[in-house]
C-alpha positions as CSV (number, residue, x, y, z in Angstrom):
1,X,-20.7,-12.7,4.7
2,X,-18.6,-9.8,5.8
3,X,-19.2,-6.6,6.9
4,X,-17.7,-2.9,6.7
5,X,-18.7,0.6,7.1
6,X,-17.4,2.9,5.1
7,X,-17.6,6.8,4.6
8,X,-18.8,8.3,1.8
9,X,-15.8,10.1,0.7
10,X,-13.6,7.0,1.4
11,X,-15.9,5.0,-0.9
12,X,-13.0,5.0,-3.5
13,X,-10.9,2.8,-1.3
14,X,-13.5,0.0,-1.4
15,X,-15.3,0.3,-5.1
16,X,-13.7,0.6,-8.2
17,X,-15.9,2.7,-10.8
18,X,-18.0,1.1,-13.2
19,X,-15.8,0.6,-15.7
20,X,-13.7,-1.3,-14.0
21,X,-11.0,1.1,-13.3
22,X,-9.7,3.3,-9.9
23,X,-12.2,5.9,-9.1
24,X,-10.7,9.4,-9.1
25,X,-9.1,9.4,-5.4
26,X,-10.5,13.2,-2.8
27,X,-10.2,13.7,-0.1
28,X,-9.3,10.1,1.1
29,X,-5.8,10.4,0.6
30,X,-2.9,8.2,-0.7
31,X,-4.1,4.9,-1.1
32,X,-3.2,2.2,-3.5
33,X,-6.2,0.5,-5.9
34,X,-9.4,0.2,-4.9
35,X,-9.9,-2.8,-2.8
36,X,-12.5,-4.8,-5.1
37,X,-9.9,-4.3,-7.7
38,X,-7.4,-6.0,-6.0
39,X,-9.8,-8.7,-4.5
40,X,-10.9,-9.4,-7.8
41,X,-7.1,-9.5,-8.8
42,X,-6.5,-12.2,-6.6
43,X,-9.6,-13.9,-7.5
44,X,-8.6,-14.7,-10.8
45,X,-5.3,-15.5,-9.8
46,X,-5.0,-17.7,-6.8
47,X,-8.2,-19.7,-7.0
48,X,-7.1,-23.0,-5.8
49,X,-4.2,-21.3,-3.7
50,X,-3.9,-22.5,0.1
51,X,-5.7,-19.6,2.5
52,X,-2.3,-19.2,4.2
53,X,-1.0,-17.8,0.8
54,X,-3.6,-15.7,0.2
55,X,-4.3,-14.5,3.6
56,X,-1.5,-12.0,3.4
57,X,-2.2,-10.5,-0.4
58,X,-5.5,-9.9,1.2
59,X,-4.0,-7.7,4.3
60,X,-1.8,-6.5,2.1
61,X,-4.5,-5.0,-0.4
62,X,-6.8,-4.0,3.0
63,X,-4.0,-2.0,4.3
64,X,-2.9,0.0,1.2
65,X,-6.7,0.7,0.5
66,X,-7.0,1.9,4.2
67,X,-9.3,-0.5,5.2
68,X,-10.0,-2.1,8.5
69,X,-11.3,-5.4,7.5
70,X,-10.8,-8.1,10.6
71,X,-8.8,-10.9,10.4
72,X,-12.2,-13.1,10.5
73,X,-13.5,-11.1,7.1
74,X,-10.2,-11.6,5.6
75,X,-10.0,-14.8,6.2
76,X,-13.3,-15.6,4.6
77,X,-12.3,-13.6,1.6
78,X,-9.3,-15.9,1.5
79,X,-11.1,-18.7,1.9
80,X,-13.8,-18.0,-1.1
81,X,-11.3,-17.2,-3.4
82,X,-9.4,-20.3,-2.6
83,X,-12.4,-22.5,-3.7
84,X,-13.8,-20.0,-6.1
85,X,-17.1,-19.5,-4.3
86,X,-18.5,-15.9,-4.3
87,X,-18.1,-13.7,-1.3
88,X,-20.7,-11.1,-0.5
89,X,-19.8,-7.9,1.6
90,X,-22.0,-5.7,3.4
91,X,-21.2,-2.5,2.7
92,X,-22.7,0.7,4.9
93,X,-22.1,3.4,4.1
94,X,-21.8,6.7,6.9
């Protein structure tokens, strides 16, 4: 299980809104798709992929969304989506 604290005005870097879609971006910035978006993106796509392929998308999709996830976290994420077992991630928010 991973971990990341988040603030609440940056929430829309992490989540995407309930129906399923980028949440309105404020004061956050320029940022590309919500993070669980693109997770879930990848998900679908690369289940069965090798972590080293999917290691990268993951960094990739952390940094656009301003996120600091650690290599460790990532690599988990990588590593659930290659088998296609779920991935739960502690969110606190500040």
């Amino acid at each position: 299980m991973g971990e990341i604290s988040v603030g609440r005005q940056h929430l829309d870097r992490l989540l995407a809104d309930s129906a399923g879609t980028a949440s309105t971006p404020g004061t956050s910035g320029t940022y590309g798709v919500p993070y669980q978006q693109a997770f879930a993106r990848l998900a679908e796509t690369h289940r069965g992929r090798p972590v080293t392929e999917i290691l990268p998308l993951l960094r990739r999709a952390a940094d656009e969304a301003l996120l600091g996830f650690t290599h460790a976290d990532l690599r988990e994420q990588a590593e659930a989506i290659s088998t296609g077992r779920p991935y739960v991630l502690r969110v606190t928010v500040t």
